[in-house]
KOLLUMLUM-557169 format. One line per field, with one value per residue (C-alpha): x negated, y negated, z. Coordinates in nm, 3 decimals. Each point is the difference from the previous one (the first is absolute). Example, Ala and Ser with C-alpha at 12.3 -4.5 7.8 and 13.67 -1.06 7.14 Angstrom:
! residues 2
east	(-1.230/-0.137)
north	(0.450/-0.344)
up	(0.780/-0.066)
END
This chain:
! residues 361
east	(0.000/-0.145/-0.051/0.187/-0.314/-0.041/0.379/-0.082/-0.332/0.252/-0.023/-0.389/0.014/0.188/-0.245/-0.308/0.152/0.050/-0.373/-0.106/0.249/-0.163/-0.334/-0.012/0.259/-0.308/-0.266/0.218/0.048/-0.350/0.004/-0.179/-0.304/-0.143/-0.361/-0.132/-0.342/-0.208/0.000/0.266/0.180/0.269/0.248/0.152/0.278/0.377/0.290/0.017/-0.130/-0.100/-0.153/0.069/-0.345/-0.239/-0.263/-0.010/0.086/-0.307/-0.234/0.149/-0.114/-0.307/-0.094/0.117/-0.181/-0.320/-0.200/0.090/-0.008/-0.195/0.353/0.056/0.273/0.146/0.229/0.133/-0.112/0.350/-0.075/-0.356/-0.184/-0.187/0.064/-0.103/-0.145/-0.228/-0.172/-0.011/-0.375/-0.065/-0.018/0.431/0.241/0.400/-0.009/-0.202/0.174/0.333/0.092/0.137/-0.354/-0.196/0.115/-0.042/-0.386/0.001/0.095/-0.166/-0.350/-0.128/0.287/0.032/0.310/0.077/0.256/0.074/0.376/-0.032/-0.061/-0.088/-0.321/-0.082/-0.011/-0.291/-0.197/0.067/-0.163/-0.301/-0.082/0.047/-0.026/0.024/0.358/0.206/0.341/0.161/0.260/0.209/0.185/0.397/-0.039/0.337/0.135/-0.343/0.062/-0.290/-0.238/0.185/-0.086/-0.009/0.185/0.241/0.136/0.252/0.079/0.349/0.095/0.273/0.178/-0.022/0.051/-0.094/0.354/0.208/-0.199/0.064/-0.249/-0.210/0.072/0.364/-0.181/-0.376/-0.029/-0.247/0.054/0.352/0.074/0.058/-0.449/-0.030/0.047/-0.335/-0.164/-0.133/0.029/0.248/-0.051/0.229/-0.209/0.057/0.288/0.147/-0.235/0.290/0.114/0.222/0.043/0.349/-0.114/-0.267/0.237/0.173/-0.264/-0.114/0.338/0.018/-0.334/0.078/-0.356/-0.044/-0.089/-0.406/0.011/-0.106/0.174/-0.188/0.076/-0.250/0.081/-0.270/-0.249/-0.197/-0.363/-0.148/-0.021/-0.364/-0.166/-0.051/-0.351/-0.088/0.133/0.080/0.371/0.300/0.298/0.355/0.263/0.288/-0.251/-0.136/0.140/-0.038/-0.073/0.077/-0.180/0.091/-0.039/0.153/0.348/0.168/-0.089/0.289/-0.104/-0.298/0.260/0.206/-0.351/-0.070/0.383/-0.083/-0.394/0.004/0.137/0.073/-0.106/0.028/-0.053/-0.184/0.077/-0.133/0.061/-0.134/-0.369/-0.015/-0.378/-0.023/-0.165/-0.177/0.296/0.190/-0.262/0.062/0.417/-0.102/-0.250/0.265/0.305/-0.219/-0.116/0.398/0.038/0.069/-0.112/-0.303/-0.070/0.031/-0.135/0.085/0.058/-0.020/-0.017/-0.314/0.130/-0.018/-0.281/-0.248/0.156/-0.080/-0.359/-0.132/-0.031/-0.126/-0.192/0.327/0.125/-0.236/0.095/0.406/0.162/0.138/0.020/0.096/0.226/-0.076/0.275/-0.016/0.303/0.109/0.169/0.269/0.214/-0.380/-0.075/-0.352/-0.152/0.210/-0.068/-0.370/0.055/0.175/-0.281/-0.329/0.187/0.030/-0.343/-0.179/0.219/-0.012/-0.026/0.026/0.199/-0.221/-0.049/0.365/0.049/-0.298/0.184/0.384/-0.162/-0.195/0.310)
north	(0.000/-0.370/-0.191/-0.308/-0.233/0.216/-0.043/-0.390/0.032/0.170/-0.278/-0.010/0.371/-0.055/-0.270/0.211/0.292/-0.232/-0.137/0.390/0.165/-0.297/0.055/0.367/-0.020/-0.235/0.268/0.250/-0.197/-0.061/-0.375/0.082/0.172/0.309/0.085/0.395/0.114/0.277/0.208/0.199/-0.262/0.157/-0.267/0.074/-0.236/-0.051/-0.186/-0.147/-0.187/0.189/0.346/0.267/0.211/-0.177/-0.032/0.404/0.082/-0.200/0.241/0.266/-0.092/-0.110/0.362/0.190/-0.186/-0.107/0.314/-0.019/-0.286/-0.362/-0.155/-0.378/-0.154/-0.384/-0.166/-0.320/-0.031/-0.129/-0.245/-0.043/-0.327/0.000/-0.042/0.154/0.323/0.158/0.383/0.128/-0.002/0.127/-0.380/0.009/-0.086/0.048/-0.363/0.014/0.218/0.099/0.273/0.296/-0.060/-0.017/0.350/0.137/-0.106/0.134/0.335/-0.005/-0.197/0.160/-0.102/-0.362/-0.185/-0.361/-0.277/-0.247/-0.151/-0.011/0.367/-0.107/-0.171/0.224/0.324/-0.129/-0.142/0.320/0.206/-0.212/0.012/0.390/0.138/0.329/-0.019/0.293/-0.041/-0.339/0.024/-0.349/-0.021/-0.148/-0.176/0.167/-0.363/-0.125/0.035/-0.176/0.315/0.329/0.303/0.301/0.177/-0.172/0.152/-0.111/0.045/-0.054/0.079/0.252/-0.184/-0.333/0.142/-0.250/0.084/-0.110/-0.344/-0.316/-0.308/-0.188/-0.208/0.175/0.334/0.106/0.086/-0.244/0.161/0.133/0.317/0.078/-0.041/0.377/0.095/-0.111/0.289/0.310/0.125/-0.066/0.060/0.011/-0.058/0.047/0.300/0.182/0.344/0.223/-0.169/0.278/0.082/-0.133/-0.380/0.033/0.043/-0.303/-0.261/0.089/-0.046/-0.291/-0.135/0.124/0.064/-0.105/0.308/0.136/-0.185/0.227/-0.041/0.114/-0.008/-0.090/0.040/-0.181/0.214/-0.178/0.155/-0.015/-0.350/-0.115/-0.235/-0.363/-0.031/0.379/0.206/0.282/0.098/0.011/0.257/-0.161/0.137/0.003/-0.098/-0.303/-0.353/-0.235/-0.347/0.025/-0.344/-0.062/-0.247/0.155/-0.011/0.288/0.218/0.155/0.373/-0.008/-0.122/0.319/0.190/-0.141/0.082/0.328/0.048/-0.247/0.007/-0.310/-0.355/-0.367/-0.250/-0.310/-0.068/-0.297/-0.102/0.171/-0.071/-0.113/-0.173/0.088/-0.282/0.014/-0.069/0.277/0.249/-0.174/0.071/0.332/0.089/-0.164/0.176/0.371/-0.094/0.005/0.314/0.270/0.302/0.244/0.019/-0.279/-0.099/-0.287/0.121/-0.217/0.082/0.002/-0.331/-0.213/0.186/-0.175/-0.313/0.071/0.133/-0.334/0.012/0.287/-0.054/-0.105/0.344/0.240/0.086/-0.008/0.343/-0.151/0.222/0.026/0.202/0.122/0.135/0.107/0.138/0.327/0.138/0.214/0.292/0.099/-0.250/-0.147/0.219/-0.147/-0.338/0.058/0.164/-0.318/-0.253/0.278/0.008/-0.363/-0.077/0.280/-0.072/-0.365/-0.123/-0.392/-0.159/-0.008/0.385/0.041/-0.218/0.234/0.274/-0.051/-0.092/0.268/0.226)
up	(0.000/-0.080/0.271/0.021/-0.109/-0.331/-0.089/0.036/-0.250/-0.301/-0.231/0.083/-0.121/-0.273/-0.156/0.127/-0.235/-0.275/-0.012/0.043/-0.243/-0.268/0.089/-0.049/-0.351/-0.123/0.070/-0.126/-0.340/-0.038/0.047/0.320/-0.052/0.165/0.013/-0.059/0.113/-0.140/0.325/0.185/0.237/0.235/0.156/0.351/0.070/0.058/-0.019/0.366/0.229/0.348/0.085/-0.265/0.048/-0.254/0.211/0.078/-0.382/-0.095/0.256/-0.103/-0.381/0.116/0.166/-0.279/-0.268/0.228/-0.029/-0.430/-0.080/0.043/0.171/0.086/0.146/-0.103/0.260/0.036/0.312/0.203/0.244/-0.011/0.090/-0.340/-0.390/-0.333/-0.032/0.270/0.029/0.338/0.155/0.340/0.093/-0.090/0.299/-0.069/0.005/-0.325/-0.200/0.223/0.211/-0.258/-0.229/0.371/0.052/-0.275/0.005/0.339/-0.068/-0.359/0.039/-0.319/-0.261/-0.085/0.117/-0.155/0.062/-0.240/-0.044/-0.385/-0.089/-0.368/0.167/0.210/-0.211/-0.195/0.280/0.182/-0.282/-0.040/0.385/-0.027/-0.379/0.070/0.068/-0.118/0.196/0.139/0.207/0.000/0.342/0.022/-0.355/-0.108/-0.137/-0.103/-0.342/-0.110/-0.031/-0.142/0.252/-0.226/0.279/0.246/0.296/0.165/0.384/0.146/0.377/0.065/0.293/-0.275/-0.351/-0.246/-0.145/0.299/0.024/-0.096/-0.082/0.250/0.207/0.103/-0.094/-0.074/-0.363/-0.139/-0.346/-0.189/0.098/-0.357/-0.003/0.110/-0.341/-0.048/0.244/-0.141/0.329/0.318/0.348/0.253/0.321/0.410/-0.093/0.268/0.034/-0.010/-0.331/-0.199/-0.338/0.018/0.110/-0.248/-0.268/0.133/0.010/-0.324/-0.140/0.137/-0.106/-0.369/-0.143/-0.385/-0.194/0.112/0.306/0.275/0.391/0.288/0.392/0.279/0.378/0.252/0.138/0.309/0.096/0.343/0.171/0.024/0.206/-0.189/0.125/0.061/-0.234/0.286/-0.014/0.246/0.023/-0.006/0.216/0.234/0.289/-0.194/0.016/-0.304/-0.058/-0.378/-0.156/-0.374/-0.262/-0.277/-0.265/0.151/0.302/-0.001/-0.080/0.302/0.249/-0.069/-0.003/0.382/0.062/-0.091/0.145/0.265/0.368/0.004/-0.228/-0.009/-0.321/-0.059/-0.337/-0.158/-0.397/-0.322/-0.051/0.326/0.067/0.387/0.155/0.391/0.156/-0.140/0.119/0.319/0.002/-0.128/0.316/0.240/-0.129/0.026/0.358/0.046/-0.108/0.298/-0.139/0.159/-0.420/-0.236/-0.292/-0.251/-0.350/-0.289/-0.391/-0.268/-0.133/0.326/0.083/-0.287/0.192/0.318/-0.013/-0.026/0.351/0.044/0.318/0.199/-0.158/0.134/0.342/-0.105/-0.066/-0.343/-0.291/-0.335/-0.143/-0.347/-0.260/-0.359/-0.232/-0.028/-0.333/0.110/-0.231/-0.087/-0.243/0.037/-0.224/-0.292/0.120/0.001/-0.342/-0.184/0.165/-0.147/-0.327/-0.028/0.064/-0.157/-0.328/0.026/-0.317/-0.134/-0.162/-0.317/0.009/0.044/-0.336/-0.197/0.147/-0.172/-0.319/-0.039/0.066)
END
Protein backbone atom coordinates (compact mmCIF):
# COMPACT_ATOMS: atom_id res chain seq x y z
CA UNK A 1 0.00 0.00 0.00
CA UNK A 2 1.45 3.70 -0.80
CA UNK A 3 1.96 5.61 1.91
CA UNK A 4 0.09 8.69 2.12
CA UNK A 5 3.23 11.02 1.03
CA UNK A 6 3.64 8.86 -2.28
CA UNK A 7 -0.15 9.29 -3.17
CA UNK A 8 0.67 13.19 -2.81
CA UNK A 9 3.99 12.87 -5.31
CA UNK A 10 1.47 11.17 -8.32
CA UNK A 11 1.70 13.95 -10.63
CA UNK A 12 5.59 14.05 -9.80
CA UNK A 13 5.45 10.34 -11.01
CA UNK A 14 3.57 10.89 -13.74
CA UNK A 15 6.02 13.59 -15.30
CA UNK A 16 9.10 11.48 -14.03
CA UNK A 17 7.58 8.56 -16.38
CA UNK A 18 7.08 10.88 -19.13
CA UNK A 19 10.81 12.25 -19.25
CA UNK A 20 11.87 8.35 -18.82
CA UNK A 21 9.38 6.70 -21.25
CA UNK A 22 11.01 9.67 -23.93
CA UNK A 23 14.35 9.12 -23.04
CA UNK A 24 14.47 5.45 -23.53
CA UNK A 25 11.88 5.65 -27.04
CA UNK A 26 14.96 8.00 -28.27
CA UNK A 27 17.62 5.32 -27.57
CA UNK A 28 15.44 2.82 -28.83
CA UNK A 29 14.96 4.79 -32.23
CA UNK A 30 18.46 5.40 -32.61
CA UNK A 31 18.42 9.15 -32.14
CA UNK A 32 20.21 8.33 -28.94
CA UNK A 33 23.25 6.61 -29.46
CA UNK A 34 24.68 3.52 -27.81
CA UNK A 35 28.29 2.67 -27.68
CA UNK A 36 29.61 -1.28 -28.27
CA UNK A 37 33.03 -2.42 -27.14
CA UNK A 38 35.11 -5.19 -28.54
CA UNK A 39 35.11 -7.27 -25.29
CA UNK A 40 32.45 -9.26 -23.44
CA UNK A 41 30.65 -6.64 -21.07
CA UNK A 42 27.96 -8.21 -18.72
CA UNK A 43 25.48 -5.54 -17.16
CA UNK A 44 23.96 -6.28 -13.65
CA UNK A 45 21.18 -3.92 -12.95
CA UNK A 46 17.41 -3.41 -12.37
CA UNK A 47 14.51 -1.55 -12.56
CA UNK A 48 14.34 -0.08 -8.90
CA UNK A 49 15.64 1.79 -6.61
CA UNK A 50 16.64 -0.10 -3.13
CA UNK A 51 18.17 -3.56 -2.28
CA UNK A 52 17.48 -6.23 -4.93
CA UNK A 53 20.93 -8.34 -4.45
CA UNK A 54 23.32 -6.57 -6.99
CA UNK A 55 25.95 -6.25 -4.88
CA UNK A 56 26.05 -10.29 -4.10
CA UNK A 57 25.19 -11.11 -7.92
CA UNK A 58 28.26 -9.11 -8.87
CA UNK A 59 30.60 -11.52 -6.31
CA UNK A 60 29.11 -14.18 -7.34
CA UNK A 61 30.25 -13.26 -11.15
CA UNK A 62 33.32 -12.16 -9.99
CA UNK A 63 34.26 -15.78 -8.33
CA UNK A 64 33.09 -17.68 -11.12
CA UNK A 65 34.90 -15.82 -13.80
CA UNK A 66 38.10 -14.75 -11.52
CA UNK A 67 40.10 -17.89 -11.81
CA UNK A 68 39.20 -17.70 -16.11
CA UNK A 69 39.28 -14.84 -16.91
CA UNK A 70 41.23 -11.22 -16.48
CA UNK A 71 37.70 -9.67 -14.77
CA UNK A 72 37.14 -5.89 -13.91
CA UNK A 73 34.41 -4.35 -12.45
CA UNK A 74 32.95 -0.51 -13.48
CA UNK A 75 30.66 1.15 -10.88
CA UNK A 76 29.33 4.35 -10.52
CA UNK A 77 30.45 4.66 -7.40
CA UNK A 78 26.95 5.95 -5.37
CA UNK A 79 27.70 8.40 -2.93
CA UNK A 80 31.26 8.83 -3.04
CA UNK A 81 33.10 12.10 -2.14
CA UNK A 82 34.97 12.10 -5.54
CA UNK A 83 34.33 12.52 -9.44
CA UNK A 84 35.36 10.98 -12.77
CA UNK A 85 36.81 7.75 -13.09
CA UNK A 86 39.09 6.17 -10.39
CA UNK A 87 40.81 2.34 -10.10
CA UNK A 88 40.92 1.06 -6.72
CA UNK A 89 44.67 1.08 -5.17
CA UNK A 90 45.32 -0.19 -1.77
CA UNK A 91 45.50 3.61 -0.84
CA UNK A 92 41.19 3.52 -1.74
CA UNK A 93 38.78 4.38 1.25
CA UNK A 94 34.78 3.90 0.56
CA UNK A 95 34.87 7.53 0.61
CA UNK A 96 36.89 7.39 -2.64
CA UNK A 97 35.15 5.21 -4.64
CA UNK A 98 31.82 4.22 -2.41
CA UNK A 99 30.90 1.49 -0.30
CA UNK A 100 29.53 -1.47 -2.88
CA UNK A 101 33.07 -0.87 -5.17
CA UNK A 102 35.03 -0.70 -1.46
CA UNK A 103 33.88 -4.20 -0.94
CA UNK A 104 34.30 -5.57 -3.69
CA UNK A 105 38.16 -4.51 -3.64
CA UNK A 106 38.15 -5.85 -0.25
CA UNK A 107 37.20 -9.20 -0.93
CA UNK A 108 38.86 -9.15 -4.52
CA UNK A 109 42.36 -7.18 -4.13
CA UNK A 110 43.64 -8.78 -7.32
CA UNK A 111 40.77 -7.76 -9.93
CA UNK A 112 40.45 -4.14 -10.78
CA UNK A 113 37.35 -2.29 -9.61
CA UNK A 114 36.58 1.32 -11.16
CA UNK A 115 34.02 4.09 -10.54
CA UNK A 116 33.28 6.56 -12.94
CA UNK A 117 29.52 8.07 -13.38
CA UNK A 118 29.84 8.18 -17.23
CA UNK A 119 30.45 4.51 -18.12
CA UNK A 120 31.33 5.58 -21.80
CA UNK A 121 34.54 7.29 -20.13
CA UNK A 122 35.36 5.05 -18.03
CA UNK A 123 35.47 1.81 -20.14
CA UNK A 124 38.38 3.10 -22.09
CA UNK A 125 40.35 4.52 -19.29
CA UNK A 126 39.68 1.32 -17.47
CA UNK A 127 41.31 -0.74 -20.29
CA UNK A 128 44.32 1.38 -20.69
CA UNK A 129 45.14 1.26 -16.84
CA UNK A 130 44.67 -2.64 -17.11
CA UNK A 131 44.93 -4.02 -20.90
CA UNK A 132 44.69 -7.31 -20.20
CA UNK A 133 41.11 -7.12 -19.52
CA UNK A 134 39.05 -10.05 -20.70
CA UNK A 135 35.64 -9.64 -18.74
CA UNK A 136 34.03 -6.25 -17.35
CA UNK A 137 31.43 -6.49 -15.28
CA UNK A 138 29.34 -3.00 -15.28
CA UNK A 139 27.49 -2.79 -11.86
CA UNK A 140 23.52 -1.31 -11.64
CA UNK A 141 23.91 0.45 -15.19
CA UNK A 142 20.54 -1.22 -16.27
CA UNK A 143 19.19 2.41 -17.64
CA UNK A 144 22.62 3.66 -18.67
CA UNK A 145 22.00 3.31 -22.09
CA UNK A 146 24.90 5.07 -23.19
CA UNK A 147 27.28 1.92 -23.50
CA UNK A 148 25.43 -1.37 -24.92
CA UNK A 149 26.29 -4.40 -22.40
CA UNK A 150 26.38 -7.41 -24.66
CA UNK A 151 24.53 -9.18 -21.87
CA UNK A 152 22.12 -7.46 -19.41
CA UNK A 153 20.76 -8.98 -16.45
CA UNK A 154 18.24 -7.87 -14.80
CA UNK A 155 17.45 -8.32 -10.96
CA UNK A 156 13.96 -7.78 -9.50
CA UNK A 157 13.01 -8.57 -5.73
CA UNK A 158 10.28 -11.09 -5.08
CA UNK A 159 8.50 -9.25 -2.15
CA UNK A 160 8.72 -5.92 -4.90
CA UNK A 161 8.21 -7.34 -8.41
CA UNK A 162 9.15 -4.84 -10.87
CA UNK A 163 5.61 -5.68 -12.32
CA UNK A 164 3.53 -4.58 -9.33
CA UNK A 165 5.52 -1.14 -9.09
CA UNK A 166 4.88 2.02 -10.05
CA UNK A 167 7.37 5.10 -10.87
CA UNK A 168 9.47 6.98 -8.37
CA UNK A 169 8.75 9.06 -6.30
CA UNK A 170 5.11 7.31 -5.27
CA UNK A 171 6.92 3.97 -6.21
CA UNK A 172 10.68 2.91 -6.95
CA UNK A 173 10.97 2.05 -10.58
CA UNK A 174 13.44 4.49 -11.97
CA UNK A 175 12.90 2.88 -15.43
CA UNK A 176 9.38 1.55 -17.32
CA UNK A 177 8.64 -1.62 -16.34
CA UNK A 178 8.06 -2.40 -19.91
CA UNK A 179 12.55 -1.99 -19.94
CA UNK A 180 12.85 -5.76 -18.84
CA UNK A 181 12.38 -6.71 -22.25
CA UNK A 182 15.73 -5.60 -22.73
CA UNK A 183 17.37 -8.49 -20.29
CA UNK A 184 18.70 -11.59 -21.70
CA UNK A 185 18.41 -12.84 -18.41
CA UNK A 186 15.93 -12.18 -15.23
CA UNK A 187 16.44 -12.78 -11.75
CA UNK A 188 14.15 -12.89 -9.22
CA UNK A 189 16.24 -12.31 -6.01
CA UNK A 190 15.67 -12.78 -1.91
CA UNK A 191 12.79 -15.78 -2.84
CA UNK A 192 11.32 -17.60 -0.16
CA UNK A 193 13.67 -21.04 0.18
CA UNK A 194 10.77 -23.27 0.08
CA UNK A 195 9.63 -21.58 -3.23
CA UNK A 196 7.41 -24.36 -5.22
CA UNK A 197 6.98 -25.18 -8.60
CA UNK A 198 3.49 -23.85 -8.42
CA UNK A 199 4.63 -20.05 -7.32
CA UNK A 200 7.30 -20.38 -9.80
CA UNK A 201 4.93 -20.81 -12.48
CA UNK A 202 3.20 -17.78 -11.15
CA UNK A 203 5.84 -15.17 -11.05
CA UNK A 204 6.98 -16.06 -14.29
CA UNK A 205 3.60 -15.60 -15.69
CA UNK A 206 3.42 -12.69 -14.32
CA UNK A 207 6.76 -11.34 -15.38
CA UNK A 208 5.98 -12.58 -19.07
CA UNK A 209 9.54 -13.22 -20.50
CA UNK A 210 9.98 -12.17 -24.35
CA UNK A 211 10.87 -15.25 -26.29
CA UNK A 212 14.93 -16.61 -25.17
CA UNK A 213 14.82 -14.76 -22.11
CA UNK A 214 15.88 -17.03 -19.36
CA UNK A 215 14.14 -16.62 -15.45
CA UNK A 216 16.02 -17.76 -12.57
CA UNK A 217 15.26 -17.68 -8.65
CA UNK A 218 17.76 -16.78 -5.86
CA UNK A 219 16.95 -17.18 -2.08
CA UNK A 220 19.65 -15.37 0.44
CA UNK A 221 22.14 -17.51 1.82
CA UNK A 222 24.11 -15.73 4.91
CA UNK A 223 27.74 -17.28 5.87
CA UNK A 224 29.22 -17.13 9.30
CA UNK A 225 29.43 -13.63 11.01
CA UNK A 226 33.07 -12.48 11.25
CA UNK A 227 34.73 -10.13 13.31
CA UNK A 228 35.24 -6.50 11.42
CA UNK A 229 38.75 -6.19 12.67
CA UNK A 230 39.63 -9.98 13.28
CA UNK A 231 38.30 -12.04 10.94
CA UNK A 232 37.50 -14.86 13.80
CA UNK A 233 33.79 -15.84 13.66
CA UNK A 234 30.79 -15.95 16.12
CA UNK A 235 27.81 -18.52 16.35
CA UNK A 236 24.26 -16.91 16.29
CA UNK A 237 21.63 -18.28 18.45
CA UNK A 238 18.75 -18.31 20.79
CA UNK A 239 21.26 -17.33 23.68
CA UNK A 240 22.62 -14.30 21.74
CA UNK A 241 21.22 -10.77 21.90
CA UNK A 242 21.60 -8.42 18.86
CA UNK A 243 22.33 -4.95 18.28
CA UNK A 244 21.56 -5.20 14.50
CA UNK A 245 23.36 -1.76 12.94
CA UNK A 246 22.45 -1.14 9.20
CA UNK A 247 22.84 1.33 6.58
CA UNK A 248 21.31 -0.22 3.81
CA UNK A 249 17.83 -0.11 1.16
CA UNK A 250 16.15 -2.99 2.67
CA UNK A 251 17.04 -5.17 5.69
CA UNK A 252 14.15 -6.72 5.68
CA UNK A 253 15.19 -10.45 4.88
CA UNK A 254 18.17 -10.37 7.90
CA UNK A 255 15.57 -9.15 10.39
CA UNK A 256 13.51 -12.34 9.70
CA UNK A 257 17.02 -14.24 9.67
CA UNK A 258 17.72 -12.83 13.49
CA UNK A 259 13.89 -13.65 14.11
CA UNK A 260 14.72 -16.93 13.20
CA UNK A 261 18.66 -17.41 14.65
CA UNK A 262 18.62 -14.94 17.30
CA UNK A 263 17.25 -15.01 20.98
CA UNK A 264 16.52 -11.91 21.02
CA UNK A 265 17.58 -8.36 18.74
CA UNK A 266 17.30 -4.69 18.65
CA UNK A 267 17.83 -2.19 15.44
CA UNK A 268 19.67 0.91 14.85
CA UNK A 269 18.90 1.59 11.48
CA UNK A 270 20.23 4.56 9.90
CA UNK A 271 19.62 5.58 5.93
CA UNK A 272 20.96 3.87 2.71
CA UNK A 273 24.65 4.58 2.20
CA UNK A 274 24.80 5.71 5.46
CA UNK A 275 28.58 7.44 6.13
CA UNK A 276 28.81 6.56 10.00
CA UNK A 277 30.46 9.38 11.55
CA UNK A 278 32.23 9.24 15.46
CA UNK A 279 29.27 9.93 17.02
CA UNK A 280 27.37 7.16 15.62
CA UNK A 281 29.99 4.67 16.81
CA UNK A 282 29.37 6.41 20.00
CA UNK A 283 25.20 5.70 20.02
CA UNK A 284 26.22 2.38 18.74
CA UNK A 285 28.72 1.49 21.90
CA UNK A 286 26.07 3.13 24.30
CA UNK A 287 23.02 1.37 23.01
CA UNK A 288 25.21 -2.34 23.27
CA UNK A 289 26.37 -1.40 26.85
CA UNK A 290 22.39 -1.45 27.31
CA UNK A 291 22.01 -4.59 26.23
CA UNK A 292 21.32 -7.29 29.21
CA UNK A 293 22.44 -10.31 27.82
CA UNK A 294 25.47 -12.75 29.41
CA UNK A 295 26.17 -12.94 25.21
CA UNK A 296 25.86 -10.15 22.85
CA UNK A 297 27.21 -9.16 19.93
CA UNK A 298 26.36 -6.29 17.42
CA UNK A 299 25.78 -7.50 13.92
CA UNK A 300 25.98 -5.33 11.03
CA UNK A 301 26.15 -6.15 7.12
CA UNK A 302 29.29 -6.17 4.44
CA UNK A 303 27.99 -2.86 3.11
CA UNK A 304 28.17 -0.73 6.37
CA UNK A 305 30.98 -2.59 7.20
CA UNK A 306 33.46 -0.84 4.33
CA UNK A 307 31.90 2.29 6.25
CA UNK A 308 32.70 1.58 9.43
CA UNK A 309 36.29 0.25 9.30
CA UNK A 310 37.61 3.59 9.04
CA UNK A 311 37.92 3.47 12.55
CA UNK A 312 39.18 0.60 12.99
CA UNK A 313 41.10 1.14 16.17
CA UNK A 314 37.83 2.19 18.16
CA UNK A 315 36.58 -1.25 16.58
CA UNK A 316 38.94 -3.65 17.92
CA UNK A 317 37.99 -4.51 21.34
CA UNK A 318 33.93 -4.43 20.29
CA UNK A 319 32.31 -7.86 19.63
CA UNK A 320 30.93 -6.35 16.20
CA UNK A 321 30.73 -8.57 13.29
CA UNK A 322 29.77 -8.83 9.94
CA UNK A 323 27.51 -10.85 8.51
CA UNK A 324 28.27 -12.07 5.04
CA UNK A 325 25.52 -13.42 2.44
CA UNK A 326 25.68 -14.49 -1.15
CA UNK A 327 22.65 -15.87 -3.47
CA UNK A 328 21.56 -19.14 -3.75
CA UNK A 329 19.87 -20.52 -7.08
CA UNK A 330 17.18 -22.66 -5.98
CA UNK A 331 15.04 -25.58 -8.29
CA UNK A 332 18.84 -26.57 -9.16
CA UNK A 333 19.59 -24.07 -11.59
CA UNK A 334 23.11 -22.60 -11.22
CA UNK A 335 24.63 -24.79 -13.46
CA UNK A 336 22.53 -23.32 -16.38
CA UNK A 337 23.21 -19.94 -15.18
CA UNK A 338 26.91 -20.52 -15.17
CA UNK A 339 26.36 -22.16 -18.59
CA UNK A 340 24.61 -18.98 -20.43
CA UNK A 341 27.42 -16.45 -18.78
CA UNK A 342 30.71 -19.23 -20.25
CA UNK A 343 28.84 -19.31 -23.52
CA UNK A 344 28.54 -15.68 -23.80
CA UNK A 345 31.97 -14.91 -23.16
CA UNK A 346 33.76 -17.71 -24.73
CA UNK A 347 31.57 -16.99 -28.01
CA UNK A 348 31.69 -13.34 -27.75
CA UNK A 349 31.95 -12.11 -30.92
CA UNK A 350 31.69 -8.19 -32.26
CA UNK A 351 29.70 -6.60 -33.88
CA UNK A 352 31.91 -6.52 -37.05
CA UNK A 353 32.40 -10.37 -36.96
CA UNK A 354 28.75 -10.78 -36.52
CA UNK A 355 28.26 -8.60 -39.88
CA UNK A 356 31.24 -10.94 -41.85
CA UNK A 357 29.40 -13.68 -40.38
CA UNK A 358 25.56 -13.17 -42.10
CA UNK A 359 27.18 -12.25 -45.29
CA UNK A 360 29.13 -14.93 -45.68
CA UNK A 361 26.03 -17.19 -45.02
Amino acid sequence: MLKPIRILLFPVSLLYALVVIIRNWLFDKKLFSSTTFNLPIICIGNLAVGGTGKSPMVELLVRMLKPHFEVAVLSRGYKRKTRGYALANELTTALDIGDEPMQFHLKFPDVAVAVGEERIVAIPQLLHDRPGTNVILLDDAFQHRAVRAGLNILLTDYSNLFTRDWWLPSGDLRDAGSSYRRADIVIVTKCPEGLSEEERRSVAIEIEPRPGQQIFFTSICYGEPYHITKGDTCIINEEVEVLLVTGIANPAPLKRWLDEHSGTYYELAYSDHHIFTIDDLNTIFRRYDQLTAKRKIILTTEKDAVRLIKFRQELEDWPIYVLPITPRFLFEEEPAFNDIISKFITEFKTEEQDEKQEEEK
